[in-house]
KOLVO-59683 format. One record per residue (C-alpha): residue number from 0; x, y, z. Coordinates in Angstrom, 2 decimals. Each point is the difference from the previous one (the first is absolute). Layout:
% KOLVO-59683
[NUM [X Y Z]]
...
//
This chain:
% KOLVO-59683
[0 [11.08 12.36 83.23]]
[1 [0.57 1.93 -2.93]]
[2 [2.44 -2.34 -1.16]]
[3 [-2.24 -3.00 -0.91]]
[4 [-2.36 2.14 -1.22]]
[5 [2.88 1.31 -2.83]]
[6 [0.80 -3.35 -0.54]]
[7 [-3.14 -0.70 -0.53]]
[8 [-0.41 2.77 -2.81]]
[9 [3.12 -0.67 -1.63]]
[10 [-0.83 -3.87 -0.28]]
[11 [-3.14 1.29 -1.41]]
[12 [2.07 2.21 -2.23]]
[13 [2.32 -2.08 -1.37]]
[14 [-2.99 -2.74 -0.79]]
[15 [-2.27 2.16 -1.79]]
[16 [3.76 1.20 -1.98]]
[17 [0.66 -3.60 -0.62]]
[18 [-3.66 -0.82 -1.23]]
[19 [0.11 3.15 -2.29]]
[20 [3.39 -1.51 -1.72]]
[21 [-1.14 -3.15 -0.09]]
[22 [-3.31 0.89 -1.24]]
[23 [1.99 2.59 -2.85]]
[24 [2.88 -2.53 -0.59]]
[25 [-3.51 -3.04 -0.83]]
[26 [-2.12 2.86 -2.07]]
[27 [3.14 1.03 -1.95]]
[28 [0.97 -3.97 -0.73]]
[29 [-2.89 -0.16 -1.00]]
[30 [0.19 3.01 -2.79]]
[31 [3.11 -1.54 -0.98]]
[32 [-1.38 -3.48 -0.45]]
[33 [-2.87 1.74 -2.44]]
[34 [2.45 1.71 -1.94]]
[35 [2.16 -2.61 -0.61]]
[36 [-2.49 -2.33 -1.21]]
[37 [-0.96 2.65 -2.37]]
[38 [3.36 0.60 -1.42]]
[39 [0.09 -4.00 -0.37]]
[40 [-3.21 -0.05 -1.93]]
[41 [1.41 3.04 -1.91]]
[42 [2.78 -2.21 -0.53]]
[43 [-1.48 -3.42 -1.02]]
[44 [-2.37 2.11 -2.12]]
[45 [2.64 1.39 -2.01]]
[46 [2.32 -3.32 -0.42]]
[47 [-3.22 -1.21 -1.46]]
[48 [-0.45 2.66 -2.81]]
[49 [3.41 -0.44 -0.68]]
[50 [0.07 -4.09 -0.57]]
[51 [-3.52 0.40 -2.16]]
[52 [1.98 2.32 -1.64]]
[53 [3.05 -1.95 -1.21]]
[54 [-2.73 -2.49 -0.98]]
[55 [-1.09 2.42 -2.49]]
[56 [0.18 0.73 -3.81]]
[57 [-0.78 3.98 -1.23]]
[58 [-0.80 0.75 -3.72]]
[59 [0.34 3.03 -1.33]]
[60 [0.59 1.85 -3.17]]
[61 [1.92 2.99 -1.19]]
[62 [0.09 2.07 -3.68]]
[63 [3.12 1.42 -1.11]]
[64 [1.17 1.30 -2.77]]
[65 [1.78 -1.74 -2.77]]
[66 [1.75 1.85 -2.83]]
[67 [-1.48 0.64 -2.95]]
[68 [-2.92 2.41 -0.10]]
[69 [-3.34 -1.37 1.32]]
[70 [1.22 -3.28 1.42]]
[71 [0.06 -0.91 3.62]]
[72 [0.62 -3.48 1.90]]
[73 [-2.45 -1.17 2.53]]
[74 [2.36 -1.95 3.41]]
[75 [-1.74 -2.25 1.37]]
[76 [2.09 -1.22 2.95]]
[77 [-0.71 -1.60 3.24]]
[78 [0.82 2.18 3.16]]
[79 [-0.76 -2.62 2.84]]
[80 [2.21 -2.54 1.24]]
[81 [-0.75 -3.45 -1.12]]
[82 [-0.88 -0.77 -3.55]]
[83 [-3.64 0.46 -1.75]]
[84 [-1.53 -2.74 -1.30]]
[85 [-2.43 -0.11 -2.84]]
[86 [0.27 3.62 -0.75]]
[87 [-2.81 1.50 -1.95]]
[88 [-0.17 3.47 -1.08]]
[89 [-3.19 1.39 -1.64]]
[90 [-0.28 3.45 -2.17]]
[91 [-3.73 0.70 1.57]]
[92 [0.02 3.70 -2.57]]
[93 [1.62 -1.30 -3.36]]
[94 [-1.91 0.36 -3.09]]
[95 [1.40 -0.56 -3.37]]
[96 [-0.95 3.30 -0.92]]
[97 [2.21 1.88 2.95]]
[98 [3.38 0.25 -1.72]]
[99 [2.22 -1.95 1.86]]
[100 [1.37 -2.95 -1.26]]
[101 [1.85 -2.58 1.80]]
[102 [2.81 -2.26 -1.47]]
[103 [-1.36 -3.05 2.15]]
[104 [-2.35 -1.82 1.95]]
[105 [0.57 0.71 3.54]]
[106 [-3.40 -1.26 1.41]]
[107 [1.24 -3.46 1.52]]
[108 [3.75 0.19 1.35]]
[109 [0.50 -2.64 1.99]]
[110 [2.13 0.32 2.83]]
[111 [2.02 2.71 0.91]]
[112 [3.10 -0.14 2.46]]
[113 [0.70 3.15 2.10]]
[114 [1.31 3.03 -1.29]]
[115 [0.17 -1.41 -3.61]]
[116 [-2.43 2.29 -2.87]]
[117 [-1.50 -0.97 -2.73]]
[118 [-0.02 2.34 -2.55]]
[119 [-2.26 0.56 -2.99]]
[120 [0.54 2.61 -2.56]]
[121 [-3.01 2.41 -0.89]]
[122 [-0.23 2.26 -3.03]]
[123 [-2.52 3.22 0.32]]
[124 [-1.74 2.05 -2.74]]
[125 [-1.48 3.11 0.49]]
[126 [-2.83 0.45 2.12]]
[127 [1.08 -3.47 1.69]]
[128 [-2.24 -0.60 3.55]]
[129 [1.88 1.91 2.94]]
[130 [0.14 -3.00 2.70]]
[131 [0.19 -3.63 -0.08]]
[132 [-2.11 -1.21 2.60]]
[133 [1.38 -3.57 0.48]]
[134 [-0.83 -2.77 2.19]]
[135 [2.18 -3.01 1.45]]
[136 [-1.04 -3.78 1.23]]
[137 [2.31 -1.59 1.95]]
[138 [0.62 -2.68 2.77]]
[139 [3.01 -0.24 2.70]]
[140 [1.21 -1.54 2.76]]
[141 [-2.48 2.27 2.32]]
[142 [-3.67 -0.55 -1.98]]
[143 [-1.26 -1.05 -3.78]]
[144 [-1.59 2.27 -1.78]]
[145 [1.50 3.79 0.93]]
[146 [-1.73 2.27 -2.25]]
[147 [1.72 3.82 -0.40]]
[148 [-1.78 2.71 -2.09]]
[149 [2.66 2.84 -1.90]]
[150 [-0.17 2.86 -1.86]]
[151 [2.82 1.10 -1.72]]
[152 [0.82 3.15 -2.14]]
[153 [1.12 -0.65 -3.41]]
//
């Protein structure tokens, strides 16, 4: 009699063993299924931010010095990856009073390929203004109109 009755347990056994792996084998598919999809958004998300940005155009500006005493030359370059059109470039602090001169007009440049400056020479006096604080207009292949605000030390 005892015999069924151990059967009988270890068919009980064995079920409830076989329900607990099936029930951890579903709960941890399913924790794997969650983090996967995660990983792919994570994924997609960043192959995104990548394509906008090889669809766009960075201008920036840099002062170094030139020889001669008191003269510098303002870069203006592009640091993106496609070309800037209709590059504008405002001086938003110049006053003719400030003591820098500037061999050129830089305000409307045109467009500007990658990685290639344009370069204007300036010439300081003494008590010249510390920073330029210059602004650039330009459109790309990713929007019209980028707008980026700079201030940089003379």
């Amino acid at each position: 009699m005892e015999s069924p009755i151990i059967s009988i347990i270890s068919l009980i056994a064995s079920l409830i063993a076989l329900g607990f792996s099936f029930f951890t084998y579903f709960a941890h598919d399913c924790k794997l299924k969650r983090q996967e999809q995660k990983i792919n958004d994570l994924q997609l998300s960043a192959l995104r931010r990548e394509e906008a940005e090889t669809k766009k155009a960075k201008i920036r500006g840099n002062i170094i010095d030139a020889p001669g005493k008191g003269n510098r030359e303002l870069r203006i370059y592009n640091a993106g990856q496609v070309t800037a059109r209709n590059v504008k470039v405002e001086w938003l602090n110049c006053r003719d009073d400030d003591g820098v001169y500037v061999t050129e007009n830089f305000s409307d440049l045109g467009d500007m390929s990658p990685q290639n400056p344009w370069k204007v020479r300036l010439f300081l006096n003494t008590g010249h203004e510390p920073k330029m604080h210059l602004r650039y207009t330009w459109s790309d292949d990713y929007q019209e109109e980028n707008v980026f605000d700079e201030y940089l030390q003379i």
